[in-house]
DSSP file (Angstrom, degrees, kcal/mol; ACC not computed):
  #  RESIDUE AA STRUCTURE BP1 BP2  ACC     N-H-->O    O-->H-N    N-H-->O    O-->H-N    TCO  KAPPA ALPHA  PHI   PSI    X-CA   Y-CA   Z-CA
    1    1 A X              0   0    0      0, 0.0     2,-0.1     0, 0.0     4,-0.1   0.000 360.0 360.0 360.0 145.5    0.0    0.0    0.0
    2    2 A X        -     0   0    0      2,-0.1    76,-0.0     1,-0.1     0, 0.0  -0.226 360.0 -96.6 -85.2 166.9    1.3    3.5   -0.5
    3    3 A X  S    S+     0   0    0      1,-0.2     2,-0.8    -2,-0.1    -1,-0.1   0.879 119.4  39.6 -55.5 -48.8    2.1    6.0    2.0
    4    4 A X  S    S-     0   0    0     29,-0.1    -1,-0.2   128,-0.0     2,-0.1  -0.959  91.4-137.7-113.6 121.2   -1.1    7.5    1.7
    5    5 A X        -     0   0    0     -2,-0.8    29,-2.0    27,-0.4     2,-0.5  -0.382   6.7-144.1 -46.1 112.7   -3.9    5.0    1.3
    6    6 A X  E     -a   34   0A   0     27,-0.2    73,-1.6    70,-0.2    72,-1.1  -0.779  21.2-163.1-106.5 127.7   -6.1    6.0   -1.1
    7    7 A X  E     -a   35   0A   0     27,-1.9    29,-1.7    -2,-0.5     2,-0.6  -0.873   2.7-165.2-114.0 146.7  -10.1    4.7    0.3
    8    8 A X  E     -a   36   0A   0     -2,-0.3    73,-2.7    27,-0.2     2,-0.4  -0.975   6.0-162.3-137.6 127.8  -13.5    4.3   -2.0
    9    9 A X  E     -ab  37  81A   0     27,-0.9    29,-2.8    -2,-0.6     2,-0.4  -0.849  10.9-171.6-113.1 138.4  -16.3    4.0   -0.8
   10   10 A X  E     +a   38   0A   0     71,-2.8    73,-0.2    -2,-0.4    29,-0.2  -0.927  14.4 151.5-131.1 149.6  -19.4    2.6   -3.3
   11   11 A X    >   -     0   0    0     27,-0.9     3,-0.5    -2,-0.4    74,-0.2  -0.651  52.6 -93.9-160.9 150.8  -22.9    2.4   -2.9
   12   12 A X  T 3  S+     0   0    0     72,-0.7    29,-1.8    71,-0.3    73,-0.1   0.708 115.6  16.1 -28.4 -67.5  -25.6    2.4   -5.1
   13   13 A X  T 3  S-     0   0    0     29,-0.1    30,-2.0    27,-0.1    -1,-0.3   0.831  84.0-142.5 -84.0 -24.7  -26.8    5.8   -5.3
   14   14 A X  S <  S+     0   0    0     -3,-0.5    52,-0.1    24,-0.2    -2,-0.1   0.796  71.9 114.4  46.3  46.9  -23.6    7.4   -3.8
   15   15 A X  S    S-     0   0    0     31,-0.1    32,-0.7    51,-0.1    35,-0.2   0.690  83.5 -13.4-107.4 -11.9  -26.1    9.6   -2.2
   16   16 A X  S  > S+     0   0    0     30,-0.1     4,-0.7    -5,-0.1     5,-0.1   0.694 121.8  50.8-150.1 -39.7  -25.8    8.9    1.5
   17   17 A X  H  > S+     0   0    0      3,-0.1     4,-1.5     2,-0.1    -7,-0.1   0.738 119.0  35.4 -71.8 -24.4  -24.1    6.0    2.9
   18   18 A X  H  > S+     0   0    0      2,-0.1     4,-2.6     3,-0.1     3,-0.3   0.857 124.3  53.0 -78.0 -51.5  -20.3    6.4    0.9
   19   19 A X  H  > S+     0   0    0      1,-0.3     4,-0.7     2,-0.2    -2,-0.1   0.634 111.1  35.4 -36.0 -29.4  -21.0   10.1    1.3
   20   20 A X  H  X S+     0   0    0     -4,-0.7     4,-1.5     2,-0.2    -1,-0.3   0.877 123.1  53.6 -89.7 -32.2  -21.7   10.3    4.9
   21   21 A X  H  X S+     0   0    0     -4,-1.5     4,-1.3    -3,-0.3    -2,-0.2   0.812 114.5  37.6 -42.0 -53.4  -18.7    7.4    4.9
   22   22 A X  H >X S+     0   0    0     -4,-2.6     4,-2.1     1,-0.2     3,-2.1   0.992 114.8  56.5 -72.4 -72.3  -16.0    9.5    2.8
   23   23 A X  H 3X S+     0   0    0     -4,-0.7     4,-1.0     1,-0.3    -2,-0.2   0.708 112.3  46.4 -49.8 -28.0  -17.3   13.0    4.9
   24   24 A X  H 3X S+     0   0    0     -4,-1.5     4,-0.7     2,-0.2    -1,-0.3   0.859 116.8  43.4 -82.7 -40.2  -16.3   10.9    8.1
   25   25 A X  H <X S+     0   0    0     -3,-2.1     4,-1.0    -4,-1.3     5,-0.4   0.658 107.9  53.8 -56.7 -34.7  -13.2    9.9    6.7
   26   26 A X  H  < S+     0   0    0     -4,-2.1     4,-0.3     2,-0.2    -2,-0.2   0.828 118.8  37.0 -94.0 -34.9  -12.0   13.0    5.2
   27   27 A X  H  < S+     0   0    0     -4,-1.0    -2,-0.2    -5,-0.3    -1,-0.1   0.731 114.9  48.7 -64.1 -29.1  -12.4   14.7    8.3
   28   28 A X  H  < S+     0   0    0     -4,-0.7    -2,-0.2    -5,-0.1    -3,-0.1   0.846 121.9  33.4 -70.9 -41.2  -11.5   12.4   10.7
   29   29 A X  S >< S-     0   0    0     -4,-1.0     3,-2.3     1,-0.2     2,-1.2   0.711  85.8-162.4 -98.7 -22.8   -8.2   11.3    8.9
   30   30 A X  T 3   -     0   0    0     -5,-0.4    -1,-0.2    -4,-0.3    -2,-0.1  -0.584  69.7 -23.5  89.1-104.6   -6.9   14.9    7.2
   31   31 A X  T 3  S+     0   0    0     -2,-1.2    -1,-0.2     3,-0.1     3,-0.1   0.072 117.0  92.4-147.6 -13.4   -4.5   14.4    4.7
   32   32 A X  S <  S+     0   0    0     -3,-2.3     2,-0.4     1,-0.2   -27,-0.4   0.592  95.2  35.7 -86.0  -6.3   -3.1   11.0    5.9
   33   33 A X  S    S-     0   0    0     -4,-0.3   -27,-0.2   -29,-0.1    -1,-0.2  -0.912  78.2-127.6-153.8 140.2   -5.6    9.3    3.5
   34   34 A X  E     -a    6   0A   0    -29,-2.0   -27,-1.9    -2,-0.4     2,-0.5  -0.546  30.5-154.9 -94.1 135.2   -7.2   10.1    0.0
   35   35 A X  E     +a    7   0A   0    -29,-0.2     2,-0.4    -2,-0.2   -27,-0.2  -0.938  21.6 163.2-122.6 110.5  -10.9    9.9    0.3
   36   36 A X  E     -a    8   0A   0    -29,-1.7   -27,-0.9    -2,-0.5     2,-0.3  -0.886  10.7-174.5-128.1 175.2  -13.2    9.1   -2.8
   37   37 A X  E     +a    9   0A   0     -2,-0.4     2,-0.3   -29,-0.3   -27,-0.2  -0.934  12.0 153.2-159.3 150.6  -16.5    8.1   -2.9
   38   38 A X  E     -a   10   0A   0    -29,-2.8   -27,-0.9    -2,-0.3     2,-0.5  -0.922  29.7-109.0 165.4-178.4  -19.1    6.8   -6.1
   39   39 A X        -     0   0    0     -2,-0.3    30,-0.6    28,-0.3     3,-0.3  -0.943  18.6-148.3-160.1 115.0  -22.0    4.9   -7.2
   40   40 A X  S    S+     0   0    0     -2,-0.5     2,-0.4     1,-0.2   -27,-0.1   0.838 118.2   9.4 -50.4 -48.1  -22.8    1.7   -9.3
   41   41 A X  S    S-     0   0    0    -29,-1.8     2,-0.3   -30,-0.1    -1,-0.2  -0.813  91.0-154.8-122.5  91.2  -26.6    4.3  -10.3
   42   42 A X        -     0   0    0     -2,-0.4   -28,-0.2    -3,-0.3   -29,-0.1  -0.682   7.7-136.0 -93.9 142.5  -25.7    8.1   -8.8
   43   43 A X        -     0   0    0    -30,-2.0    23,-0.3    -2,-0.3    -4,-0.0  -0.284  26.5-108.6 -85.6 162.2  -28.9   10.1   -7.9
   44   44 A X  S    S+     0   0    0     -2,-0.1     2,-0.2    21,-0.1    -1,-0.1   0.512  93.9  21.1 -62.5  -9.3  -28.7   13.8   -9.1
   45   45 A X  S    S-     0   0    0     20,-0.1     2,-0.4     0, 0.0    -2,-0.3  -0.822  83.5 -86.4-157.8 161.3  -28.3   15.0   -5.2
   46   46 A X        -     0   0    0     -2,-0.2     5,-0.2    18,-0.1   -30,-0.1  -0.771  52.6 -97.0 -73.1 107.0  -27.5   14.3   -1.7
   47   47 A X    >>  -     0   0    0    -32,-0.7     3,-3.2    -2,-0.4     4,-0.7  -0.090  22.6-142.8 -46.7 109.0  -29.9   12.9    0.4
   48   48 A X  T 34 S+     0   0    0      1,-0.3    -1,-0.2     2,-0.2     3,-0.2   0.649  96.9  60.3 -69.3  -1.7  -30.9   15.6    1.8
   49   49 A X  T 3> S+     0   0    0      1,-0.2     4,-1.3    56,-0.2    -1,-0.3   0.589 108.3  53.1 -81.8  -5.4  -31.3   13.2    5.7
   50   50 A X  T <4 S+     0   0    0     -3,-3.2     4,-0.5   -35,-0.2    -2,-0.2   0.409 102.3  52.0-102.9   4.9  -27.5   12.6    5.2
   51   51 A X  T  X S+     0   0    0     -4,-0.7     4,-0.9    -5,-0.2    10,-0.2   0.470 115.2  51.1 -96.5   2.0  -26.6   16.5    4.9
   52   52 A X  H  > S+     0   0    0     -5,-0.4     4,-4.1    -4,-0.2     5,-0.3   0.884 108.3  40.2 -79.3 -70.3  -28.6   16.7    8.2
   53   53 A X  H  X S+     0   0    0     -4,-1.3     4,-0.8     2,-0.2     5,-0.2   0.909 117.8  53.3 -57.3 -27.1  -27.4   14.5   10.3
   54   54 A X  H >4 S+     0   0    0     -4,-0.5     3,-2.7     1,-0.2     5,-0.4   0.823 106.5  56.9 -44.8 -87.8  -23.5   15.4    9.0
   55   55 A X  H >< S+     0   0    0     -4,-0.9     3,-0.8     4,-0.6    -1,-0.2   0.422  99.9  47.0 -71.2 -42.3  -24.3   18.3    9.7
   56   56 A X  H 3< S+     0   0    0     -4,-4.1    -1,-0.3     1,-0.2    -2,-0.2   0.790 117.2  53.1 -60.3 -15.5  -25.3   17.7   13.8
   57   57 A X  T << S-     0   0    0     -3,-2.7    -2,-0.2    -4,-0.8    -1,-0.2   0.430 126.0-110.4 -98.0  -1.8  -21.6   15.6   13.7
   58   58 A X  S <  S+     0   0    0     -3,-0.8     2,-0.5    -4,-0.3    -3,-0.2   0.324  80.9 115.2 107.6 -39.6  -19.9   18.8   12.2
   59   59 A X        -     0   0    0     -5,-0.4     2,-1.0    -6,-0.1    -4,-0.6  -0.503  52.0-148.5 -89.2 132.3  -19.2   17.7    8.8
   60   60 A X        +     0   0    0     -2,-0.5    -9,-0.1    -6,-0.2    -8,-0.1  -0.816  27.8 163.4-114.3 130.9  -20.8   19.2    5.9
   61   61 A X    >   +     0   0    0     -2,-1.0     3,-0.7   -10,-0.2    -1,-0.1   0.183  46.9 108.8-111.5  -0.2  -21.6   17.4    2.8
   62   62 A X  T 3  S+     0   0    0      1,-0.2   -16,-0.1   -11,-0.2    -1,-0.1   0.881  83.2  50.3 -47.8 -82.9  -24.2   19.9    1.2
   63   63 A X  T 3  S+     0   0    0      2,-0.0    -1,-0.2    -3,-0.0    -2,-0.1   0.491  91.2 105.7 -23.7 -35.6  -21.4   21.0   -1.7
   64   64 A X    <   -     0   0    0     -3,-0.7     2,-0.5   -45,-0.1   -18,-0.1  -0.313  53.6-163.8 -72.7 139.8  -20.7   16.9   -2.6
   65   65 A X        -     0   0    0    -20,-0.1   -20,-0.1    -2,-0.0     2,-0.1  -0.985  27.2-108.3-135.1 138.3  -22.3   15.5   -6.0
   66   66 A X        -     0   0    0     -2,-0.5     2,-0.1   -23,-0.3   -51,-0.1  -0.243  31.8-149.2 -77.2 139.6  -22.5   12.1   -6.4
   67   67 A X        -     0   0    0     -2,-0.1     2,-0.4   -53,-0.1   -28,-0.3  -0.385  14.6-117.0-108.0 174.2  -20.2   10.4   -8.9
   68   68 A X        -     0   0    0    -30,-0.2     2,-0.6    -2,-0.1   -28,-0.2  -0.815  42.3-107.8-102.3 131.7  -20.7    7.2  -11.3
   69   69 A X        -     0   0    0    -30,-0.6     2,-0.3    -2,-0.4   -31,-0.1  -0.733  39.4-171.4 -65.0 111.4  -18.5    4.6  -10.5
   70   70 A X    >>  -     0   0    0     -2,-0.6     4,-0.9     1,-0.1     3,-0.7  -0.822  31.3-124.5-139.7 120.7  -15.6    3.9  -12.8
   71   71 A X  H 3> S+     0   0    0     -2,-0.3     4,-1.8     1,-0.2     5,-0.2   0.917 112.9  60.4 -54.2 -37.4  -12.9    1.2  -13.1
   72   72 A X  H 3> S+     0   0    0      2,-0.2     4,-0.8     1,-0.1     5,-0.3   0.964 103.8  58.5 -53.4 -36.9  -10.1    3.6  -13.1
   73   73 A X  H X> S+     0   0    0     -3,-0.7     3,-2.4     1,-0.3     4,-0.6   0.883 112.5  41.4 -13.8 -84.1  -11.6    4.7   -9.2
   74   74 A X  H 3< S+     0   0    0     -4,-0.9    -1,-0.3     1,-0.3    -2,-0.2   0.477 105.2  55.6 -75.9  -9.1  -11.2    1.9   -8.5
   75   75 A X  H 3< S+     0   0    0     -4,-1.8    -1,-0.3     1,-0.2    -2,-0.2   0.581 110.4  52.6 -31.3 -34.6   -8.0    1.0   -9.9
   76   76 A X  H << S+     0   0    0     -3,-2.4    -2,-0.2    -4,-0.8   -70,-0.2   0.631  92.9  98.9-104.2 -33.5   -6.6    4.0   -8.0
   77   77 A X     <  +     0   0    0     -4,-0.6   -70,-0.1    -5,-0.3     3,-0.1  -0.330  45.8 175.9 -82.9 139.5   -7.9    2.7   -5.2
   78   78 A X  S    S+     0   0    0    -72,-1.1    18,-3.0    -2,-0.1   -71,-0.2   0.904  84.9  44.8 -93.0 -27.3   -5.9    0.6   -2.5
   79   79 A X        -     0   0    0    -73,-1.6    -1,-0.1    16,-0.2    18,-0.1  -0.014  68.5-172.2 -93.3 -11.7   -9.1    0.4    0.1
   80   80 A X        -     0   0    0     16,-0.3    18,-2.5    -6,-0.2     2,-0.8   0.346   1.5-173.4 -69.7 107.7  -12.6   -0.5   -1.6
   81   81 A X  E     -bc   9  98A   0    -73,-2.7   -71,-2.8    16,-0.2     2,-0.4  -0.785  10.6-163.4 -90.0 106.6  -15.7   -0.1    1.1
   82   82 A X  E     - c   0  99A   0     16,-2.1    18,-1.9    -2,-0.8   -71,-0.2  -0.887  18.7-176.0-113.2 147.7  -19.1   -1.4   -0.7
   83   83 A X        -     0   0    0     -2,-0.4   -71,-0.3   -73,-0.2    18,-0.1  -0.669  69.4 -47.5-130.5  61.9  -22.3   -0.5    0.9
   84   84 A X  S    S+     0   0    0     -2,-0.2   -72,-0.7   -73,-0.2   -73,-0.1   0.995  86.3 126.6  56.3  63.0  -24.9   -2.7   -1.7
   85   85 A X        -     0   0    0    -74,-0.2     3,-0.2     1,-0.2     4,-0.1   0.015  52.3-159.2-140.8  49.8  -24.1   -2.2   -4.5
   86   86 A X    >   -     0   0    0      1,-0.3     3,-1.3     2,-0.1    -1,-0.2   0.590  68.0 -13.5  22.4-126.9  -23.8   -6.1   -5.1
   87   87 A X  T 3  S+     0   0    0      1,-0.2    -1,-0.3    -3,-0.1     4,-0.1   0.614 105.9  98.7 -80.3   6.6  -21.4   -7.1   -8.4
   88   88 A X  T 3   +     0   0    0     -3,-0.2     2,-0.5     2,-0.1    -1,-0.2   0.809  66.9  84.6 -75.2 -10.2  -21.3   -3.6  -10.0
   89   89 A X  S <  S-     0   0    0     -3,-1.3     2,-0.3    -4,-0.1   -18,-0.0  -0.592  81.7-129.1 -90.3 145.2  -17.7   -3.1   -8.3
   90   90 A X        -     0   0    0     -2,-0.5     2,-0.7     1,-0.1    -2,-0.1  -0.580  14.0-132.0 -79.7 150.0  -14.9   -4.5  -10.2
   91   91 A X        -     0   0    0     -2,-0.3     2,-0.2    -4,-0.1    -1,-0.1  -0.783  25.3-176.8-122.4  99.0  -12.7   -6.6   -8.6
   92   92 A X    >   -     0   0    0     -2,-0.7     3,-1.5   -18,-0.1    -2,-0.0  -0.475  31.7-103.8 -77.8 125.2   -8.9   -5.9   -9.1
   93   93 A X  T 3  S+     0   0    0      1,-0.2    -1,-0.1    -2,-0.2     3,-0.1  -0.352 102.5  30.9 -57.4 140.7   -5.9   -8.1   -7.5
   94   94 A X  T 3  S+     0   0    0      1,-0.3    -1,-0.2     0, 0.0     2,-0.2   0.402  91.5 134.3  84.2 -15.2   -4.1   -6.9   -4.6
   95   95 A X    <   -     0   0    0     -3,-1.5     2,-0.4   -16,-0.0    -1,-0.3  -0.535  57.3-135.3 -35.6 125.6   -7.2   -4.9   -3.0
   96   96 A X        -     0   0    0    -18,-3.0     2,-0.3    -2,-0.2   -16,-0.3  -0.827  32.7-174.1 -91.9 153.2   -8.2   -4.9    0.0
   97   97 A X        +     0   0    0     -2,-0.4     2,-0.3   -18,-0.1   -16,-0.2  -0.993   7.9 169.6-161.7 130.1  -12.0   -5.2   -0.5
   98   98 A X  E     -c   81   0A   0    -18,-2.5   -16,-2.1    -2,-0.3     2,-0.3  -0.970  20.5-144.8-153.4 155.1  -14.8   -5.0    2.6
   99   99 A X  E     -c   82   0A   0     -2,-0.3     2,-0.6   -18,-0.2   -16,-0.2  -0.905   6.8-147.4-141.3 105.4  -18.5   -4.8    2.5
  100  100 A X        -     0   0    0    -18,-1.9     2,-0.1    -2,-0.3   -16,-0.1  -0.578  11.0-143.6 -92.6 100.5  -20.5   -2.9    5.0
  101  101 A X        +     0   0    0     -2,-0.6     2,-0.3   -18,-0.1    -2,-0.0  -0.586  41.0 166.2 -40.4 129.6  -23.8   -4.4    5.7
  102  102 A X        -     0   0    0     -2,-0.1   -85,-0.1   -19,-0.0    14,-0.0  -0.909  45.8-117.1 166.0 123.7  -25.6   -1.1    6.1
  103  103 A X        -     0   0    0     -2,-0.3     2,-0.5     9,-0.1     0, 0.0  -0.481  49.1-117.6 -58.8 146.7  -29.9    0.0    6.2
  104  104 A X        -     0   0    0      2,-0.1     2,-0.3     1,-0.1     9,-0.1  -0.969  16.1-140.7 -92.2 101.1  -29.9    2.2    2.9
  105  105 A X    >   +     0   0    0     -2,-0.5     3,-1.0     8,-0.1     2,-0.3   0.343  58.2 131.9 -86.2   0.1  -30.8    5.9    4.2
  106  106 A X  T 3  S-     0   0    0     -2,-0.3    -2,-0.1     1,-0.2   -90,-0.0  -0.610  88.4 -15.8 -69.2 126.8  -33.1    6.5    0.9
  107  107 A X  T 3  S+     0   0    0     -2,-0.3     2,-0.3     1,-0.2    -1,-0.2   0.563 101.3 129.9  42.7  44.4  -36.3    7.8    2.2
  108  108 A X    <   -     0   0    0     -3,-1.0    -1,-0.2     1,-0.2    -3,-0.0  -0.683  66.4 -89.9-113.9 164.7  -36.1    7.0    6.0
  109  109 A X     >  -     0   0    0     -2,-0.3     4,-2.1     1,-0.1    -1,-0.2  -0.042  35.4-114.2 -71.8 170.2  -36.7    9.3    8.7
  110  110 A X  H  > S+     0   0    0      1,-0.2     4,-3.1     2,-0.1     5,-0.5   0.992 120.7  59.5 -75.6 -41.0  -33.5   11.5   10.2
  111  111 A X  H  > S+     0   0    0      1,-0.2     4,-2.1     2,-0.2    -1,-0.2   0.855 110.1  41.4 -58.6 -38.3  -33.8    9.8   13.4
  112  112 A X  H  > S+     0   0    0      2,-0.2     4,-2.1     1,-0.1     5,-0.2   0.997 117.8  49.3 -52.0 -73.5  -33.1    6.2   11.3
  113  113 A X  H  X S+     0   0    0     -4,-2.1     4,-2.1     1,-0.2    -2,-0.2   0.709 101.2  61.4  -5.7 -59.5  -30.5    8.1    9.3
  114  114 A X  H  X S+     0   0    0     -4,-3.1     4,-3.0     2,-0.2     5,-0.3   0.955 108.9  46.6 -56.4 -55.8  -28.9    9.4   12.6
  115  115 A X  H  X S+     0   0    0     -4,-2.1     4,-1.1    -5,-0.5    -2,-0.2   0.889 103.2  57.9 -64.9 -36.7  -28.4    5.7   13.4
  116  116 A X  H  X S+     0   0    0     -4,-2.1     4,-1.4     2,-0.2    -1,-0.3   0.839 104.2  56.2 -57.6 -42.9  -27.0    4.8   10.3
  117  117 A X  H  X S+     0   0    0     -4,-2.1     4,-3.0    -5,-0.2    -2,-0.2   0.989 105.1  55.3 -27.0 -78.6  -24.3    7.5   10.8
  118  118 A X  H  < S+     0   0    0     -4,-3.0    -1,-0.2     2,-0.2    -2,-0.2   0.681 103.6  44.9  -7.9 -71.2  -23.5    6.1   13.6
  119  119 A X  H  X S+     0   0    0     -4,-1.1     4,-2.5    -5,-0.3     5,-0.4   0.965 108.1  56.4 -43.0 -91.2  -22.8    3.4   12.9
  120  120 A X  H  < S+     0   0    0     -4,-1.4     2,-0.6     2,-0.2    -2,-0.2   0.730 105.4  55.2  -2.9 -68.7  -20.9    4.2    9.8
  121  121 A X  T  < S+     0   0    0     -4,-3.0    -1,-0.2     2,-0.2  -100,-0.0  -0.972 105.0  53.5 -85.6 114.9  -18.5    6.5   11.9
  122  122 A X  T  > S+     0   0    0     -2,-0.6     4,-1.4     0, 0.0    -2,-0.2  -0.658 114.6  46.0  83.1 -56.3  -17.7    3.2   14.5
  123  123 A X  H  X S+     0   0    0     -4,-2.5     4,-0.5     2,-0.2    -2,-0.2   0.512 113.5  43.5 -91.1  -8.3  -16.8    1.5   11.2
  124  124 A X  H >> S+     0   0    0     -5,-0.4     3,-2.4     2,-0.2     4,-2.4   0.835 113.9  53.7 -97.6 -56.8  -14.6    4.4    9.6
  125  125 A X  H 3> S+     0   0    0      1,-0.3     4,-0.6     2,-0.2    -2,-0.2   0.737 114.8  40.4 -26.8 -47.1  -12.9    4.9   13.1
  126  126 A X  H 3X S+     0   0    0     -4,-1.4     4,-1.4     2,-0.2    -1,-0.3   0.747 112.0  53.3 -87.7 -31.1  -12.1    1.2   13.0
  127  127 A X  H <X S+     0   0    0     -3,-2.4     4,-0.9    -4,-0.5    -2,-0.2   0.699 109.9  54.3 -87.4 -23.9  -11.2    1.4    9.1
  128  128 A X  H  X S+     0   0    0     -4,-2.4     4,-2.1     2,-0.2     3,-0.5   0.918 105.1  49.6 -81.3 -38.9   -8.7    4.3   10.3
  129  129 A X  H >< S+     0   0    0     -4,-0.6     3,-0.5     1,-0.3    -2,-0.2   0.975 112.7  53.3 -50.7 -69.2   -6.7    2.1   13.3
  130  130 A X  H 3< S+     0   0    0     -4,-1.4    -1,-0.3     1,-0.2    -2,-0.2   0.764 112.7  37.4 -30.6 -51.1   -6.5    0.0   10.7
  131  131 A X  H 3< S+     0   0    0     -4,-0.9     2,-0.2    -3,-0.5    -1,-0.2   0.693 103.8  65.1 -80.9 -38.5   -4.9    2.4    8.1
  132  132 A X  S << S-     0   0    0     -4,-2.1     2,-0.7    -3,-0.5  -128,-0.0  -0.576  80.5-119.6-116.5 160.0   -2.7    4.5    9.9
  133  133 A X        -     0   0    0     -2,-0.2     2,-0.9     1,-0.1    -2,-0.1  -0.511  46.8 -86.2 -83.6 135.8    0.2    3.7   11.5
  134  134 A X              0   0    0     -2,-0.7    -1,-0.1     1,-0.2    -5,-0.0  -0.243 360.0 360.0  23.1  33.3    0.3    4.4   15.3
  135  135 A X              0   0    0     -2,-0.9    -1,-0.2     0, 0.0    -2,-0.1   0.027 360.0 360.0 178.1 360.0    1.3    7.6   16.7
Protein backbone atom coordinates (compact mmCIF):
# COMPACT_ATOMS: atom_id res chain seq x y z
CA UNK A 1 0.00 0.00 0.00
CA UNK A 2 1.26 3.47 -0.54
CA UNK A 3 2.11 6.01 2.02
CA UNK A 4 -1.09 7.54 1.71
CA UNK A 5 -3.85 5.01 1.32
CA UNK A 6 -6.15 5.97 -1.08
CA UNK A 7 -10.11 4.66 0.30
CA UNK A 8 -13.46 4.32 -2.00
CA UNK A 9 -16.34 4.04 -0.83
CA UNK A 10 -19.40 2.60 -3.32
CA UNK A 11 -22.87 2.35 -2.92
CA UNK A 12 -25.59 2.39 -5.12
CA UNK A 13 -26.79 5.84 -5.30
CA UNK A 14 -23.65 7.44 -3.76
CA UNK A 15 -26.06 9.60 -2.22
CA UNK A 16 -25.83 8.88 1.50
CA UNK A 17 -24.09 6.00 2.92
CA UNK A 18 -20.30 6.38 0.88
CA UNK A 19 -21.02 10.10 1.29
CA UNK A 20 -21.66 10.33 4.88
CA UNK A 21 -18.68 7.37 4.93
CA UNK A 22 -15.98 9.49 2.83
CA UNK A 23 -17.28 13.01 4.86
CA UNK A 24 -16.34 10.91 8.10
CA UNK A 25 -13.19 9.89 6.70
CA UNK A 26 -11.98 12.97 5.22
CA UNK A 27 -12.38 14.67 8.34
CA UNK A 28 -11.50 12.35 10.67
CA UNK A 29 -8.15 11.31 8.92
CA UNK A 30 -6.87 14.87 7.17
CA UNK A 31 -4.46 14.45 4.65
CA UNK A 32 -3.14 11.01 5.86
CA UNK A 33 -5.65 9.33 3.54
CA UNK A 34 -7.18 10.06 -0.05
CA UNK A 35 -10.87 9.93 0.26
CA UNK A 36 -13.18 9.08 -2.83
CA UNK A 37 -16.55 8.07 -2.95
CA UNK A 38 -19.05 6.84 -6.10
CA UNK A 39 -21.95 4.91 -7.19
CA UNK A 40 -22.78 1.67 -9.26
CA UNK A 41 -26.65 4.26 -10.31
CA UNK A 42 -25.71 8.07 -8.75
CA UNK A 43 -28.92 10.09 -7.91
CA UNK A 44 -28.67 13.79 -9.10
CA UNK A 45 -28.33 15.03 -5.16
CA UNK A 46 -27.53 14.26 -1.72
CA UNK A 47 -29.92 12.93 0.38
CA UNK A 48 -30.89 15.63 1.85
CA UNK A 49 -31.31 13.18 5.72
CA UNK A 50 -27.53 12.56 5.23
CA UNK A 51 -26.64 16.46 4.91
CA UNK A 52 -28.58 16.74 8.19
CA UNK A 53 -27.36 14.48 10.33
CA UNK A 54 -23.49 15.36 8.98
CA UNK A 55 -24.31 18.31 9.66
CA UNK A 56 -25.30 17.68 13.82
CA UNK A 57 -21.60 15.63 13.73
CA UNK A 58 -19.93 18.83 12.20
CA UNK A 59 -19.21 17.68 8.77
CA UNK A 60 -20.82 19.15 5.89
CA UNK A 61 -21.65 17.41 2.76
CA UNK A 62 -24.18 19.87 1.20
CA UNK A 63 -21.43 20.99 -1.71
CA UNK A 64 -20.73 16.94 -2.59
CA UNK A 65 -22.27 15.51 -5.95
CA UNK A 66 -22.53 12.13 -6.43
CA UNK A 67 -20.21 10.40 -8.94
CA UNK A 68 -20.65 7.16 -11.30
CA UNK A 69 -18.45 4.65 -10.51
CA UNK A 70 -15.64 3.93 -12.81
CA UNK A 71 -12.91 1.16 -13.11
CA UNK A 72 -10.06 3.61 -13.05
CA UNK A 73 -11.56 4.67 -9.25
CA UNK A 74 -11.17 1.86 -8.46
CA UNK A 75 -8.04 1.02 -9.90
CA UNK A 76 -6.58 4.00 -8.00
CA UNK A 77 -7.93 2.75 -5.17
CA UNK A 78 -5.92 0.62 -2.46
CA UNK A 79 -9.12 0.40 0.08
CA UNK A 80 -12.64 -0.48 -1.62
CA UNK A 81 -15.68 -0.10 1.10
CA UNK A 82 -19.08 -1.44 -0.66
CA UNK A 83 -22.25 -0.52 0.89
CA UNK A 84 -24.85 -2.74 -1.69
CA UNK A 85 -24.08 -2.24 -4.54
CA UNK A 86 -23.82 -6.07 -5.11
CA UNK A 87 -21.45 -7.13 -8.45
CA UNK A 88 -21.31 -3.59 -9.97
CA UNK A 89 -17.70 -3.14 -8.30
CA UNK A 90 -14.93 -4.48 -10.25
CA UNK A 91 -12.74 -6.59 -8.60
CA UNK A 92 -8.86 -5.85 -9.07
CA UNK A 93 -5.94 -8.07 -7.55
CA UNK A 94 -4.12 -6.90 -4.62
CA UNK A 95 -7.22 -4.89 -3.03
CA UNK A 96 -8.22 -4.90 -0.02
CA UNK A 97 -12.00 -5.23 -0.45
CA UNK A 98 -14.77 -5.04 2.55
CA UNK A 99 -18.52 -4.81 2.51
CA UNK A 100 -20.50 -2.86 5.03
CA UNK A 101 -23.84 -4.44 5.73
CA UNK A 102 -25.63 -1.10 6.10
CA UNK A 103 -29.88 0.00 6.21
CA UNK A 104 -29.85 2.25 2.91
CA UNK A 105 -30.84 5.95 4.18
CA UNK A 106 -33.11 6.52 0.86
CA UNK A 107 -36.29 7.82 2.21
CA UNK A 108 -36.10 6.96 6.04
CA UNK A 109 -36.69 9.26 8.69
CA UNK A 110 -33.52 11.47 10.22
CA UNK A 111 -33.81 9.77 13.40
CA UNK A 112 -33.10 6.21 11.26
CA UNK A 113 -30.48 8.08 9.29
CA UNK A 114 -28.95 9.39 12.60
CA UNK A 115 -28.35 5.68 13.36
CA UNK A 116 -27.01 4.82 10.27
CA UNK A 117 -24.35 7.45 10.84
CA UNK A 118 -23.47 6.11 13.57
CA UNK A 119 -22.85 3.35 12.85
CA UNK A 120 -20.89 4.19 9.79
CA UNK A 121 -18.48 6.47 11.92
CA UNK A 122 -17.66 3.24 14.48
CA UNK A 123 -16.79 1.50 11.21
CA UNK A 124 -14.62 4.40 9.63
CA UNK A 125 -12.90 4.88 13.10
CA UNK A 126 -12.12 1.22 12.99
CA UNK A 127 -11.22 1.36 9.11
CA UNK A 128 -8.75 4.32 10.33
CA UNK A 129 -6.72 2.15 13.26
CA UNK A 130 -6.46 -0.02 10.73
CA UNK A 131 -4.90 2.41 8.07
CA UNK A 132 -2.66 4.53 9.89
CA UNK A 133 0.21 3.68 11.54
CA UNK A 134 0.30 4.40 15.26
CA UNK A 135 1.29 7.60 16.70
Amino acid sequence: MRETPTVLFVCVHNAGRSQMAAGFLQALAGEQIEVLSAGSEPKDQINPAAITVMAEAGIDIASNTPKVLTVDTVRESDVVITMGCGDACPIFPGKRYEDWGLDDPAGQDVDTVRRIRDEIRGRVETLMGELLPAG
